[in-house]
C-alpha positions as CSV (number, residue, x, y, z in Angstrom):
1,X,127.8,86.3,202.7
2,X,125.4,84.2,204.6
3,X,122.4,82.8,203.5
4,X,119.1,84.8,203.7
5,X,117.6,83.3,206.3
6,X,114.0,83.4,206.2
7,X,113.1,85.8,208.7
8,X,115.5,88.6,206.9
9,X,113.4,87.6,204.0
10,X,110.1,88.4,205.6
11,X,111.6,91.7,207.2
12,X,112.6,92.6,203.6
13,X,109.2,91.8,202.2
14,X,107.3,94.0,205.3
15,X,109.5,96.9,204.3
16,X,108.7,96.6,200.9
17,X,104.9,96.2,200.9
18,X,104.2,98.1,203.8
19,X,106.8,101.5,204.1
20,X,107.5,102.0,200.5
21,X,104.3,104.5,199.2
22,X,106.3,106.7,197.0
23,X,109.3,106.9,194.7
24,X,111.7,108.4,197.4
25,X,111.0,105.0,199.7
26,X,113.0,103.3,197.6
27,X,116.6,104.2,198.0
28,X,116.6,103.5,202.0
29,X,115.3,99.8,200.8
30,X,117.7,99.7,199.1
31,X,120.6,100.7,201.3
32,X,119.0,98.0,203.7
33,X,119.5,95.0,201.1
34,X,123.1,96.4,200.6
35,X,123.6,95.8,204.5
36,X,121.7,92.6,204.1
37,X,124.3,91.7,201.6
38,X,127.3,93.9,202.3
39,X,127.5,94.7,198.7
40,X,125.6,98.0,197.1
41,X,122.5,97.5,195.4
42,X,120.8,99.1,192.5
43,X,117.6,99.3,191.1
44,X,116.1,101.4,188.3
45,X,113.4,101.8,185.7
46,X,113.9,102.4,181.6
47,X,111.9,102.7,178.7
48,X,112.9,100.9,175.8
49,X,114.8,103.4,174.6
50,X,117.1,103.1,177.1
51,X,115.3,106.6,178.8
52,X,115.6,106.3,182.7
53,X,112.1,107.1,184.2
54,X,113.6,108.8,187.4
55,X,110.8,107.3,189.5
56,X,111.8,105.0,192.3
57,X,115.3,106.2,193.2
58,X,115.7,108.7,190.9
59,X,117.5,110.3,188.0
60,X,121.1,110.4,189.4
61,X,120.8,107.1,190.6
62,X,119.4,105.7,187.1
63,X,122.1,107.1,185.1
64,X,125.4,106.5,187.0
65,X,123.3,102.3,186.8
66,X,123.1,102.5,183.4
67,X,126.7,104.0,183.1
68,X,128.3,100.9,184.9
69,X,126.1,99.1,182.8
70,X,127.3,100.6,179.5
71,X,131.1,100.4,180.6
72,X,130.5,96.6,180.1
73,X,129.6,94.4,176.9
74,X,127.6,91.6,175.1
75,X,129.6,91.0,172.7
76,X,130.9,93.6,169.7
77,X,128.3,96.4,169.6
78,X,125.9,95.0,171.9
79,X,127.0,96.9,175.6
80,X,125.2,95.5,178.7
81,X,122.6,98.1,179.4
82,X,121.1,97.6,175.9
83,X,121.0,93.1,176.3
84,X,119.5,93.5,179.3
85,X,116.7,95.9,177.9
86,X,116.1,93.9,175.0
87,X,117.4,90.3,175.2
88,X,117.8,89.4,179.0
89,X,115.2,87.0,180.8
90,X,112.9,88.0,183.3
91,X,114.0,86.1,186.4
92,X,117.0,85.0,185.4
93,X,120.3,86.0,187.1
94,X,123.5,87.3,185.1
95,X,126.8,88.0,185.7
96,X,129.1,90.7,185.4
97,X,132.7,90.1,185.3
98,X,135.6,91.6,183.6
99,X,133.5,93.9,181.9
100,X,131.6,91.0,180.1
101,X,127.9,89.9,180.6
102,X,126.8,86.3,180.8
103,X,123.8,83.7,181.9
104,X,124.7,82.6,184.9
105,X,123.2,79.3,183.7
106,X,124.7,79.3,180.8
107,X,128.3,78.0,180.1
108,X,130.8,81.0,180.9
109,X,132.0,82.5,177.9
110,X,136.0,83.3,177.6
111,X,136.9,86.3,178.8
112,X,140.3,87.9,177.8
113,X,141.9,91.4,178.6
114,X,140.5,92.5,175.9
115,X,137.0,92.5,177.3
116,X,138.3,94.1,180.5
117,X,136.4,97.4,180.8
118,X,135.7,97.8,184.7
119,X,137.2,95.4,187.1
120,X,133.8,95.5,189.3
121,X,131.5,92.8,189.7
122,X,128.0,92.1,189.8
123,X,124.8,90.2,189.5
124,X,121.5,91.3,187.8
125,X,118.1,90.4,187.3
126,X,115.0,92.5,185.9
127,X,112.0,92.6,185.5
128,X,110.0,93.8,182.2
129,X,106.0,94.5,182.3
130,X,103.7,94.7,179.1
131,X,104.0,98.5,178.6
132,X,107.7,98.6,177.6
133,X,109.2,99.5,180.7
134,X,112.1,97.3,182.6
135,X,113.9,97.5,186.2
136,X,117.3,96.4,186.4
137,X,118.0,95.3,190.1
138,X,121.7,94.7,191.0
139,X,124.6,93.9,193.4
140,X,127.6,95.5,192.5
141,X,130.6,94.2,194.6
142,X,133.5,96.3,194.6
143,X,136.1,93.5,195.5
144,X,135.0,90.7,195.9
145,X,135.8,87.3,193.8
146,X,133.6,85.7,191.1
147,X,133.5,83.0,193.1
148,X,132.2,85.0,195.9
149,X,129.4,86.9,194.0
150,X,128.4,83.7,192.2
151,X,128.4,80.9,194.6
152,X,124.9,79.7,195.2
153,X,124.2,80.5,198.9
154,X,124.5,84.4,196.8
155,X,122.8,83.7,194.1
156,X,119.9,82.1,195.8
157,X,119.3,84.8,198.3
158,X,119.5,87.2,195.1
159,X,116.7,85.5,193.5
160,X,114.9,85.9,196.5
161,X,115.3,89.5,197.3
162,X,114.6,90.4,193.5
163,X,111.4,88.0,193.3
164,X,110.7,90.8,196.6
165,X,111.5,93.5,194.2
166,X,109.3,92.4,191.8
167,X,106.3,92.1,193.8
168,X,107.0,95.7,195.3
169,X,107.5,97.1,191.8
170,X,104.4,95.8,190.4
171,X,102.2,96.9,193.3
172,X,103.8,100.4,193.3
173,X,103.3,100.7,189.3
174,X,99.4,99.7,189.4
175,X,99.4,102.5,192.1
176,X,101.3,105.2,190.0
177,X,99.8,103.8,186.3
178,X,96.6,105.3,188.0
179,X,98.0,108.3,189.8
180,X,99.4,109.0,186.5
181,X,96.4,109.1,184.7
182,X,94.9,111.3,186.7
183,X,97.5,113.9,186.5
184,X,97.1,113.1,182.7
185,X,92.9,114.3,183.2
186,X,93.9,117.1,185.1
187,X,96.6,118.5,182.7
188,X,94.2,118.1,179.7
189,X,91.3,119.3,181.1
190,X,92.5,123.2,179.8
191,X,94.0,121.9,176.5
192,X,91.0,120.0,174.8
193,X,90.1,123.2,172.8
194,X,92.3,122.7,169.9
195,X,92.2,124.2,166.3
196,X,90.1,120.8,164.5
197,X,88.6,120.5,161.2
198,X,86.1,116.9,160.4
199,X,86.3,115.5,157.2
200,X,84.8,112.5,155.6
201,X,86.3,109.8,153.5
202,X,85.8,111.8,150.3
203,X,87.4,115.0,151.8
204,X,84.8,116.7,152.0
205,X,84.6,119.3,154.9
206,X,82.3,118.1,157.5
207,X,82.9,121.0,160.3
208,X,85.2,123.3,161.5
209,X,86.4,124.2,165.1
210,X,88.8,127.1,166.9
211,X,90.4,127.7,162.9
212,X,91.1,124.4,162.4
213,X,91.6,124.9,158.6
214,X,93.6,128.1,158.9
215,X,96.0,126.4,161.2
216,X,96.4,123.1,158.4
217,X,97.0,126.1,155.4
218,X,99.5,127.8,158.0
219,X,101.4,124.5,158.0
220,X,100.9,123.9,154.8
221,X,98.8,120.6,155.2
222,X,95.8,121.3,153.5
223,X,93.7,123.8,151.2
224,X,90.1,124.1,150.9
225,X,89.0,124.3,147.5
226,X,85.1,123.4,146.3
227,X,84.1,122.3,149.8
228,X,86.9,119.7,149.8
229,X,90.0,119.7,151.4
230,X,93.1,119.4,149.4
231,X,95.8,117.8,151.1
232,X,99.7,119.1,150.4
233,X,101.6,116.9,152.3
234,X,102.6,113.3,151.8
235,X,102.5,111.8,155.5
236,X,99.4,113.1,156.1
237,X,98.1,111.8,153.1
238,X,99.1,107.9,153.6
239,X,98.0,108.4,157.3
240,X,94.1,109.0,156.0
241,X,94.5,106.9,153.5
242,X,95.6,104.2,156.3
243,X,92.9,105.1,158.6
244,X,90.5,105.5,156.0
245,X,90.5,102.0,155.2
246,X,90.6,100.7,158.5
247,X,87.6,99.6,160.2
248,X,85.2,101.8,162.7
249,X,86.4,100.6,166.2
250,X,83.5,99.4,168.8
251,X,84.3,102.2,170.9
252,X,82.8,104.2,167.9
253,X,79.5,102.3,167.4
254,X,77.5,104.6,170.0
255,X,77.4,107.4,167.4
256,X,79.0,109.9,170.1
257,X,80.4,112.1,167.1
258,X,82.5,114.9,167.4
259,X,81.3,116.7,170.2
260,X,82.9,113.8,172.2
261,X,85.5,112.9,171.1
262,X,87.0,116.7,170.8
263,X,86.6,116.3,174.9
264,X,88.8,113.5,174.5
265,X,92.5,115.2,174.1
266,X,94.8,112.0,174.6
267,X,97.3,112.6,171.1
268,X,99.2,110.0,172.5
269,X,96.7,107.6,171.2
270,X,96.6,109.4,167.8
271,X,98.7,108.8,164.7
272,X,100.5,112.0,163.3
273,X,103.6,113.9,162.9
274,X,105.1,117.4,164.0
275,X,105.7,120.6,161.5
276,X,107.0,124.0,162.2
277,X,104.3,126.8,161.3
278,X,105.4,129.9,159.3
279,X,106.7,131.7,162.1
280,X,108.7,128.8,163.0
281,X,106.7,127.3,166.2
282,X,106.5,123.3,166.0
283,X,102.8,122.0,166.3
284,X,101.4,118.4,165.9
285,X,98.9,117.2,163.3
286,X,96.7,113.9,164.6
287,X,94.2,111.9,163.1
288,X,91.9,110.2,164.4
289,X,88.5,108.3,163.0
290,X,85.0,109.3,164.2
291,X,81.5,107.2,163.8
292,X,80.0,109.0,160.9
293,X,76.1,108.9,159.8
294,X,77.1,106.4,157.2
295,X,79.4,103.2,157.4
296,X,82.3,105.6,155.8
297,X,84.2,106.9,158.6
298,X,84.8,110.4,159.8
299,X,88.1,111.5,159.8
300,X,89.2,114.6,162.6
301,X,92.6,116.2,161.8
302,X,93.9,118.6,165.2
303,X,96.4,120.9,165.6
304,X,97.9,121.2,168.8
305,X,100.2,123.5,169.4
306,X,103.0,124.1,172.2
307,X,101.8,127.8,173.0
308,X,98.9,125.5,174.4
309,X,101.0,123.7,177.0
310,X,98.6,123.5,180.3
311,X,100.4,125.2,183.4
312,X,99.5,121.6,184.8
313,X,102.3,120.2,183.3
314,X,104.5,122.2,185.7
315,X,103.2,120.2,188.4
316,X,104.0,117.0,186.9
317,X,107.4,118.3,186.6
318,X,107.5,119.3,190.3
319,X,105.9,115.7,191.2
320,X,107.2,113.6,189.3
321,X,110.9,114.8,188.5
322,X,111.7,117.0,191.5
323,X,111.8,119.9,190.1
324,X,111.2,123.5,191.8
325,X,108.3,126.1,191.0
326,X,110.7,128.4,188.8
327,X,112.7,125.6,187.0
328,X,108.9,123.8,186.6
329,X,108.1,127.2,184.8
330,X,111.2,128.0,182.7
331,X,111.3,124.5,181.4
332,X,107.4,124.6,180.3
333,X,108.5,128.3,178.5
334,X,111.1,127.2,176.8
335,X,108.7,124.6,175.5
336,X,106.6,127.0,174.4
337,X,109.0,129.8,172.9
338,X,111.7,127.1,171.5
339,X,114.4,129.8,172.2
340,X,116.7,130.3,175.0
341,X,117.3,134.1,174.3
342,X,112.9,134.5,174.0
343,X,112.5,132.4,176.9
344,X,115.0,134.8,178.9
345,X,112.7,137.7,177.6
346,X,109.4,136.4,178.5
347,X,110.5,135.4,182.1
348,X,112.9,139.0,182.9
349,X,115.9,136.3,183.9
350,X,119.3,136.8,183.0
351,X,121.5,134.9,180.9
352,X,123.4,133.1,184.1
353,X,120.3,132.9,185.5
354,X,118.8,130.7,182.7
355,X,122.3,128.3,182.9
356,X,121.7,128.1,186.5
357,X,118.2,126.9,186.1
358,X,119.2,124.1,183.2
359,X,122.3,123.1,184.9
360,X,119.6,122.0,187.8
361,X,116.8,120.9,185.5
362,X,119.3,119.0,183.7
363,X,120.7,117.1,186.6
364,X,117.1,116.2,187.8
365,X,115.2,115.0,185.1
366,X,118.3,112.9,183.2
367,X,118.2,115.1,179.7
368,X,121.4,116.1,178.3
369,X,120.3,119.1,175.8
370,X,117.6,122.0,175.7
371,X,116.1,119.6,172.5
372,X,115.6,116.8,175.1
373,X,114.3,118.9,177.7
374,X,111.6,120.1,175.2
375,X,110.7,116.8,173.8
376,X,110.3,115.7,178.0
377,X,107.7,118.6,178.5
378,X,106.2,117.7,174.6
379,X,105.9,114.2,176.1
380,X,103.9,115.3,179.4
381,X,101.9,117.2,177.3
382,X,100.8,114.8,174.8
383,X,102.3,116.8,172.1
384,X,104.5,113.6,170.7
């Protein structure tokens, strides 16, 4: 290809930081870089779990990237996909060849038809931000040469587009990052009201809100007996005794106490663990440490419980994941019932009906199974 001459660099930099305001901008800029380089390029964004986001261009698009990505390897055990979200440098540009990953700096390793998974060809880049999350930006070319996608007039103009890329990526993240936590506000604004109990570092119960301590005996957690709550189960018990010993944040030394901080329903900043109540819904215990009248600190054990899900987090779904109004609603039911055959009772659907709906739901949001689907909504809802 020819070189990117500087004026295709500037249009490509205009498109970027002035016509791409929202997730679905993104795959046009991109079919304009593959014209630009008469290759196709890809770009998506994981967690470091290897979960694709969706945002940007997409679910679809984000998994059939990471399944060419996959299809070639690192070396025994190590594909692709999983060096380039842990081990790859930001910046730096690799190749793909014969199924094999390499530095492009870096002396070529041997490749033999062993390694042969995919005879496609590409070069990569990402880039990785301080929250966990990576974009992989590619070229795949279907037939050309190695020497054609590595030869430096290539590479260089790469570099270029992705250093583009990651100046559009970063502006568009500081821009959803606050989005974001707005929708966050809004979805918790309903679901703050949780069964609580406050307890200091001796046990002993401090208050009580919304049942808090006949939830903990309905999961078995904790008994009161003499004032002082008993506790029945282990990983709650290091968890205090962790948190316990730890010392009283600043953000504590206002002496807000626990009117507060029960207004404050972020459990994704809490330590705690999930359990199954006797009739067999799962809830989440947190802990968190409260200023206390004394330099001991306060300890506040919630239960939140999926029956709580806010009907906000069916808009996230719609927003941020595509999804329509009735899949936005079955998925957040079967959340909250945890059964297929309930969540076909509570919503008067059939049976087809309900395969239709996860079929679609599946396909748009990237899960593979009605367990991942529920830990997706759990996730939007701050329950893990």
């Amino acid at each position: 290809m020819p070189n990117l001459s500087k004026d295709a660099e500037l249009d490509l930099l205009e498109d970027g930081l002035g016509k791409i305001t929202t997730h679905t901008d993104w795959l046009p800029f991109l079919d304009k870089v593959s014209r630009v380089f008469g290759s196709k390029a890809c770009a998506a964004e994981y967690l470091n779990d290897g979960f694709a986001t969706g945002r940007f261009t997409g679910p679809a698009h984000a998994e059939a990237f990471r399944d060419f990505l996959n299809s070639a390897s690192y070396h025994a055990g190590v594909s692709a996909f999983k060096y380039l979200l842990e081990l790859a440098e930001p910046d730096a540009v690799y190749r793909i060849h014969q199924g094999h990953i390499s530095k492009l700096e870096a002396a070529a390793k041997s490749l033999t038809n062993e390694n042969e998974v995919s005879s496609q060809s590409a070069i990569i880049s990402i880039t990785r931000d301080s929250s966990g999350l990576t974009v992989i930006f590619g070229l795949l070319f279907d037939d050309a040469s190695p020497v054609e996608t590595t030869s430096a007039e290539t590479v260089l103009a790469f570099s270029k587009v992705a250093k583009i890329l990651k100046t559009c990526f970063g502006a568009l993240t500081n821009i959803y990052m606050l989005k974001t936590q707005s929708r966050i506000q809004r979805a918790f604004a309903n679901h703050c009201a949780v069964p609580s109990v406050l307890i200091n570092k001796q046990r002993l119960v401090i208050a009580e809100h919304e049942n808090g301590l006949s939830a903990l005996a309905d999961l078995d957690v904790g008994l009161v007996t003499g004032g002082k709550l008993q506790i029945r189960n282990r990983e709650l018990e290091m968890l205090l005794s962790e948190i316990s010993s730890a010392p009283i944040s600043a953000r504590d030394e206002h002496k807000t106490g626990y009117k507060q901080d029960a207004k404050s329903d972020s459990s994704l900043s809490r330590p705690g663990f999930c359990l199954r109540d006797r009739s067999g819904n799962l809830n989440r215990v947190t802990i968190e440490a409260v200023s206390g009248d004394t330099h001991d600190p306060w300890v506040l054990l919630r239960v939140c419980q999926p029956a709580n899900i806010p009907e906000a987090v069916e808009t996230i779904l719609q927003e941020e994941l595509g999804l329509s109004q009735s899949e936005a609603h079955l998925a957040r039911s079967l959340a909250e019932t945890g059964s297929v055959s309930a969540t076909i009772d509570l919503l008067n659907i059939t049976r087809n009906t309900m395969k239709t709906h996860l079929r679609r739901i599946f396909d748009k949001t990237a899960v593979r199974t009605q367990l991942e689907l529920v830990q997706l909504v759990y996730r939007l809802s701050g329950l893990v």
